[in-house]
C-alpha positions in Angstrom: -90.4 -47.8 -32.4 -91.2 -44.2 -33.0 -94.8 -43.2 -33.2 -96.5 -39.0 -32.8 -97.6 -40.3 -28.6 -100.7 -39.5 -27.1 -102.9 -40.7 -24.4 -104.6 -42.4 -26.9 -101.5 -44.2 -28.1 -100.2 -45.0 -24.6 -103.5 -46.5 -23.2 -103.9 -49.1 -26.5 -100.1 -49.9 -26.3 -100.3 -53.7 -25.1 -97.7 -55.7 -23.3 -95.0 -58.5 -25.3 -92.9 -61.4 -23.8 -90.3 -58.6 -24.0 -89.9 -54.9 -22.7 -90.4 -52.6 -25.3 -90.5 -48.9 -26.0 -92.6 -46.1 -28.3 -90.3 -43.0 -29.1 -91.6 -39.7 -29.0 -91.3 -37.9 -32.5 -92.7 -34.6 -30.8 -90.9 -34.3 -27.6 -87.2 -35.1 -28.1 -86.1 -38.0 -25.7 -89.5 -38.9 -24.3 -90.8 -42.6 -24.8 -93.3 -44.4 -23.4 -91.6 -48.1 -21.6 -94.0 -51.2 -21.8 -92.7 -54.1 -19.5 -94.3 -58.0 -20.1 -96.1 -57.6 -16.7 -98.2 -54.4 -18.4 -96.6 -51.9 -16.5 -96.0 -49.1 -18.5 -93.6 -46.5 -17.4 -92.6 -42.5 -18.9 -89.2 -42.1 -19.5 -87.0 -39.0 -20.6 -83.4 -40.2 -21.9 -81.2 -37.2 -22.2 -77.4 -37.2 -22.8 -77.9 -41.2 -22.8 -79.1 -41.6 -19.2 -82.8 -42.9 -19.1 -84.6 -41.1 -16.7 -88.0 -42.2 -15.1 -90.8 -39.6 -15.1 -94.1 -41.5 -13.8 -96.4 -44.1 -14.8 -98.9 -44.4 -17.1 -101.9 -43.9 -16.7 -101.7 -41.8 -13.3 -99.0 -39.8 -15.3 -101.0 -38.7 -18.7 -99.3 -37.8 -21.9 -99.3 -34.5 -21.3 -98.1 -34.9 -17.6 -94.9 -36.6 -18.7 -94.5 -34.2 -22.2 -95.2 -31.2 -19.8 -92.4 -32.7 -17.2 -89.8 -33.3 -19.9 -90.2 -30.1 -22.0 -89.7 -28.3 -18.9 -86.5 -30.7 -18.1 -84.8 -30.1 -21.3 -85.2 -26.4 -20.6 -83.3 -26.8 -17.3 -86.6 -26.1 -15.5 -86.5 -29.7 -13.5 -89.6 -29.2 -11.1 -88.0 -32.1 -9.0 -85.0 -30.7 -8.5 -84.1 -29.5 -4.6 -84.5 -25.4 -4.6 -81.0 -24.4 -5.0 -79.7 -22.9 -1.4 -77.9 -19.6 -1.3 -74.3 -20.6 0.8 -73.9 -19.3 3.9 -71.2 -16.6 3.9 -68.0 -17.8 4.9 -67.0 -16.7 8.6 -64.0 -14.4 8.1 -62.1 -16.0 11.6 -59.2 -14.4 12.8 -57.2 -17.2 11.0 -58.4 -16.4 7.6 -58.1 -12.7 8.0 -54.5 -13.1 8.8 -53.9 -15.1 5.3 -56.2 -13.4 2.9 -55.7 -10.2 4.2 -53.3 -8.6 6.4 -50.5 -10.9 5.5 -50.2 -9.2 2.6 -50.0 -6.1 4.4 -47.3 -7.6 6.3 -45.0 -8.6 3.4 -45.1 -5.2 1.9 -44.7 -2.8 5.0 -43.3 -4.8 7.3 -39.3 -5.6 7.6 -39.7 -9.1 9.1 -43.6 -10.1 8.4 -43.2 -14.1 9.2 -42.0 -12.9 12.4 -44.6 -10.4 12.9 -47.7 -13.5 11.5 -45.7 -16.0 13.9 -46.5 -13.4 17.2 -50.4 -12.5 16.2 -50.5 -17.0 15.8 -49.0 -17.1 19.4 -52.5 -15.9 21.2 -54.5 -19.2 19.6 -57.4 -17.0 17.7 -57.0 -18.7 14.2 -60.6 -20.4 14.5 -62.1 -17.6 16.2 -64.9 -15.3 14.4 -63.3 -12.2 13.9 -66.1 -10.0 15.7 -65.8 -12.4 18.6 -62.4 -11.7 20.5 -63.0 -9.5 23.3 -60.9 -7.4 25.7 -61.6 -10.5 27.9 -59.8 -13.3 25.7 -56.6 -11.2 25.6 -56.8 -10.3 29.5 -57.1 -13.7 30.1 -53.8 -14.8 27.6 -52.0 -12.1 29.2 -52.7 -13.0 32.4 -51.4 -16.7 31.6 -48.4 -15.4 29.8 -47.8 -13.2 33.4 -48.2 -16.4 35.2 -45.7 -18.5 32.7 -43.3 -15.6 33.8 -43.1 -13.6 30.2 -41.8 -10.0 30.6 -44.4 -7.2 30.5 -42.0 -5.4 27.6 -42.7 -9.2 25.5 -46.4 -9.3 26.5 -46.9 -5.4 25.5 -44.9 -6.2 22.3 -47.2 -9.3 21.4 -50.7 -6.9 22.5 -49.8 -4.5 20.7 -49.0 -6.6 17.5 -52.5 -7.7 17.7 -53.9 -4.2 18.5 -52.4 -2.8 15.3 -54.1 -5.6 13.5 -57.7 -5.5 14.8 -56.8 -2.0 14.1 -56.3 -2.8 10.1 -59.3 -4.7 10.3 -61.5 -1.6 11.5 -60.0 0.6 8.4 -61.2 -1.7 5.8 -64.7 -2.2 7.0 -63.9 -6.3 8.5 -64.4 -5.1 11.9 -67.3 -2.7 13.3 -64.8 -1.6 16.0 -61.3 -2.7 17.6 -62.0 -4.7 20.4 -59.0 -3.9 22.4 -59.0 -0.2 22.0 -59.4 -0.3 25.8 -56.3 -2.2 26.8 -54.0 -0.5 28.5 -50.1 -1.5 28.2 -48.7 -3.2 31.4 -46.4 -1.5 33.2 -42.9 -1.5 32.6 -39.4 -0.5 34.0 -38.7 2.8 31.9 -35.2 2.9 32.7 -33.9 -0.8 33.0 -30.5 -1.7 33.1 -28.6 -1.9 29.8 -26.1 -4.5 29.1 -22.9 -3.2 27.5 -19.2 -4.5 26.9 -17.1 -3.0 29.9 -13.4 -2.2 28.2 -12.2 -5.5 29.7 -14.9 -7.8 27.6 -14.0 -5.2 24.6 -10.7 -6.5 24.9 -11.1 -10.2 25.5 -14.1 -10.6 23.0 -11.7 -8.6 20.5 -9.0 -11.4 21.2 -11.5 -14.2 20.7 -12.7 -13.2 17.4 -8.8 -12.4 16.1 -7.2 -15.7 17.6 -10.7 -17.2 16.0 -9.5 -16.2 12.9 -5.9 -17.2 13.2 -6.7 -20.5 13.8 -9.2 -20.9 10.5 -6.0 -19.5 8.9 -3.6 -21.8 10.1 -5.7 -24.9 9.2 -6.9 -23.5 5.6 -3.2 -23.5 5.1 -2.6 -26.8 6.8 -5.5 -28.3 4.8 -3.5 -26.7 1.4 -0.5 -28.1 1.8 -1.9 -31.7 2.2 -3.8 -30.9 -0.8 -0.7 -29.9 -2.5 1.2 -33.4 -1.2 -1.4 -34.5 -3.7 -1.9 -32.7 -6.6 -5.6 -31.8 -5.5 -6.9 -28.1 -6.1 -5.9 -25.4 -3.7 -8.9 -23.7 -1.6 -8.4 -20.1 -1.6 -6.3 -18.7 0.9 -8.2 -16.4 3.6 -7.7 -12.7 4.3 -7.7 -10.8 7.5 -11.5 -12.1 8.1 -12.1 -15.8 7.8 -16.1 -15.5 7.2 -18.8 -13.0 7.9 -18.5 -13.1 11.9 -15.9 -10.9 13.0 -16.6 -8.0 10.8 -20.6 -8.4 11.6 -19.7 -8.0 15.1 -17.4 -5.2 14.7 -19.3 -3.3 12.8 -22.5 -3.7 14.5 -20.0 -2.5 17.9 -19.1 1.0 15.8 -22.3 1.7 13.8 -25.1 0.2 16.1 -26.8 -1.5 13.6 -29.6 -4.4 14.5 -28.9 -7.7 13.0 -31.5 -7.4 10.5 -29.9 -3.9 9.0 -26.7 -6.0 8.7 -28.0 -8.5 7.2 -30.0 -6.1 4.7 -26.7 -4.0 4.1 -25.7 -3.8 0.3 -22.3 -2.8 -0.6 -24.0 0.2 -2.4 -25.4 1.4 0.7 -21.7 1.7 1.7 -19.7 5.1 0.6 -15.8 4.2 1.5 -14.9 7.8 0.5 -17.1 9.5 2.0 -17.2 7.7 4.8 -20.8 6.8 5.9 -23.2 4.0 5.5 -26.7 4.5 4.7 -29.7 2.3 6.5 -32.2 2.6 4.2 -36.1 3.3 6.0 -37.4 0.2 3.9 -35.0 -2.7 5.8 -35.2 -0.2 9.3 -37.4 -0.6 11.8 -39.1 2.7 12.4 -39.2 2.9 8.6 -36.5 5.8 8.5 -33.7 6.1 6.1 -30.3 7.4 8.0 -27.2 8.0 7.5 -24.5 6.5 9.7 -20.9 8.1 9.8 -18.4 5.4 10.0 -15.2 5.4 12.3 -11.7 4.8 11.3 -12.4 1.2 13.0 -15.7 0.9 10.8 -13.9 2.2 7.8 -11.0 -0.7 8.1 -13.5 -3.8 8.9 -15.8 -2.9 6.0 -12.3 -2.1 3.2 -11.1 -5.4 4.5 -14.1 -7.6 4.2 -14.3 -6.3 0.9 -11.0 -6.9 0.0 -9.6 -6.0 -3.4 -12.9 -6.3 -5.4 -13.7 -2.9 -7.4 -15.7 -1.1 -8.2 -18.1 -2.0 -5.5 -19.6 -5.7 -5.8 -23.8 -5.3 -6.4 -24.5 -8.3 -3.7 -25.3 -7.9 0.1 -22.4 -7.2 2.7 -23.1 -10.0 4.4 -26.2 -11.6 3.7 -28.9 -13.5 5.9 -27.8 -16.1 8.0 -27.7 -17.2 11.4 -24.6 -17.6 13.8 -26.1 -18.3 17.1 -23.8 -21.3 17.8 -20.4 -19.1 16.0 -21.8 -16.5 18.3 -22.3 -18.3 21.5 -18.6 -20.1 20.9 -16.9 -16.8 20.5 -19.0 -15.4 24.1 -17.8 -18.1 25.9 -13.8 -17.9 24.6 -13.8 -14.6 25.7 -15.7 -15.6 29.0 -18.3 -13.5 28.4 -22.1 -14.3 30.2 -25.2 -12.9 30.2 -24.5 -10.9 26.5 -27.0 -11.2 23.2 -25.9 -9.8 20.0 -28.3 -7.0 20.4 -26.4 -5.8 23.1 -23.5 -4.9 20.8 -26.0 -2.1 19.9 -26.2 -0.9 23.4 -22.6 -1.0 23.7 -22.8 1.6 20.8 -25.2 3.9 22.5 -23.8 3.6 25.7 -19.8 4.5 24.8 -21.6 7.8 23.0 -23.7 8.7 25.7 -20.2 8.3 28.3 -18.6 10.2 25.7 -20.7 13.0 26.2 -22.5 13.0 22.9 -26.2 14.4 23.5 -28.7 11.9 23.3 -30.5 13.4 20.6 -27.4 13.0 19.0 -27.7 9.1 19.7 -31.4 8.6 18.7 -30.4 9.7 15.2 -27.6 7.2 15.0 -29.8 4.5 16.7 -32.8 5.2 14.6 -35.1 5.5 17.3 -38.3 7.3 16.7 -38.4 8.8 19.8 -36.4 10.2 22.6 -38.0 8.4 25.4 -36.7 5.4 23.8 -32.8 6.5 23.8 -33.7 7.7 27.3 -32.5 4.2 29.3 -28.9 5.4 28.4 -29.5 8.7 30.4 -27.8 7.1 33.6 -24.4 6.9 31.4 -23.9 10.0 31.6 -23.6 10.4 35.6 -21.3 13.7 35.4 -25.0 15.5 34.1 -26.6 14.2 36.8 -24.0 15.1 39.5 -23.5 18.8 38.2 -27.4 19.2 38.9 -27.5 17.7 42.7 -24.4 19.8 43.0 -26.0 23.1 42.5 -28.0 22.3 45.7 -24.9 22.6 47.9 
């Protein structure tokens, strides 16, 4: 029933063999809940859900009207204070994702591999303004132990360096914890592993016999198509797939796997004859310009083939060729020989040549001398001509 409630109301309401309720015609949802035993209880129904506010009489009329006026205003005086959340704790995991991996994809050539080295130290759940100097001392010294090279441990320091670094310039960081480290030492001048003339020569066989024989079984595979009136595969040219021509140009340019791999046929001038790297896919971020030898001219005019004008789609593309690579090493007995040595064996015919090695930084890309420095031993007859003026 619905009745104008009141203290008055609420005391004089008696009890029935059944539960029964008086309605509220002034407060909206409030009733007054009688049960057979007498007790009579405050209720406040809102959005259908019956909600119990106190008893009567230790809860008055205007006790539970006060209560529920100031529940359907959202002002619920039993609700829990609400509790301001704690700020998140920017770890060195989460700064990684939310912040500087972004950083990573847009000015970095290879950013997975660059995220991969900073996950290598174990930091992820680490505050950010907790690493110290003394958790990377301690990680280098275990890396030292494990028998990692200084040049890969200064690498992977500094990687993480540069980062904190990043961290400092946008106000994440009150300063870089490891502004202190100092590199470890390293061999300055380390020995250089080139092709001697006699590797040229037998690699150079490997990779043309290679392709003979991919030639001689496309053809083989043809015919006994033919024999059964199945569709020819197309017949290869003087390069069978992307191998040979990746490692002779990268033998007579000097280019690191990931410029070939980032080389567009529209970075290529035939007529001119030169080949641009372009500072975006380099890896000091330096656009130059690489003249191309009459060996270089050949490999690239017969990879293309007879496709004109020039095709808008990468020379070669990104993909790996470790096992292609490692069979074609061992054919030509060849040990101890990664495919970033065929860059070496650039710098280091130039520099026994007699180029200058400022010459040889441009064409390497380097962004400093001291770098193209570890081919200075090449050039011996320098070296003699100064202990000779002694005698």
């Amino acid at each position: 029933m619905q009745k104008l409630l009141n203290q008055r109301v609420a005391d004089s309401a008696k009890p029935k063999a059944k539960p029964y309720q008086i309605h509220d015609v002034a407060v909206p949802g409030l009733m007054l809940r009688i049960q057979p035993t007498g007790t009579k209880t405050w209720k406040l129904i809102q959005n259908r859900k019956p909600r119990t506010l106190g008893r009567s009489p230790v809860m008055t009329y205007s006790m539970a009207a006060e209560k529920a006026l100031a529940i359907l205003r959202g002002e619920d005086p039993d609700a829990a204070p609400e509790q301001e959340e704690a700020p998140e704790v920017m770890t060195f995991g989460r700064y990684l994702t939310k912040h500087y991996w972004p950083f990573l994809e847009a000015n970095h050539s290879k950013p997975e591999e660059s995220l991969s080295r900073l996950k290598r130290f174990g930091f992820d759940d680490k505050p950010l303004e907790e690493i110290r100097l003394a958790d990377v001392e301690t990680w280098r010294t275990k890396s030292q132990t494990a028998g990692k090279a200084p040049s890969t441990i200064n690498r992977r320091t500094n990687a993480l360096k540069a980062s904190l670094q990043r961290a400092v310039d946008w106000d994440l960081l009150p300063d870089n914890p490891l502004a202190r480290l100092k590199p470890l030492k390293v061999d300055r001048r380390p020995v250089v592993r080139y092709l001697s003339p006699e590797e040229d020569k037998r690699l150079q066989d490997a990779l043309r016999d290679r392709d003979t024989l991919r030639r001689e079984k496309r053809k083989s595979a043809n015919t006994w198509r033919a024999e059964r009136n199945q569709e020819q595969m197309p017949e290869f040219g003087e390069y069978t797939d992307n191998l040979t021509p990746m490692i002779l140009l990268a033998l007579n340019t000097g280019l690191r796997r990931g410029e070939l791999w980032k080389l567009r046929w529209g970075d290529v001038d035939l007529k001119q004859k030169i080949l641009t790297v372009h500072g975006k896919g380099a890896k000091s971020k330096q656009t130059r310009h690489i003249p191309l030898n009459a060996t270089a001219l050949h490999v690239l005019k017969a990879h293309r083939g007879d496709v004109a004008p020039m095709p808008p789609n990468p020379v070669f593309g990104q993909h790996e060729f470790k096992k292609a690579f490692a069979a074609i090493l061992k054919a030509a007995k060849i040990e101890n020989f990664r495919f970033h040595d065929t860059r070496h064996t650039f710098a280091s015919r130039l520099v026994m040549a007699g180029v200058p090695l400022n010459t040889v930084r441009e064409l390497l890309g380097h962004s400093s001398l001291e770098m193209t420095l570890i081919y200075a031993h090449l050039a011996p007859d320098n070296l003699r001509n100064a202990v000779e003026l002694l005698s």
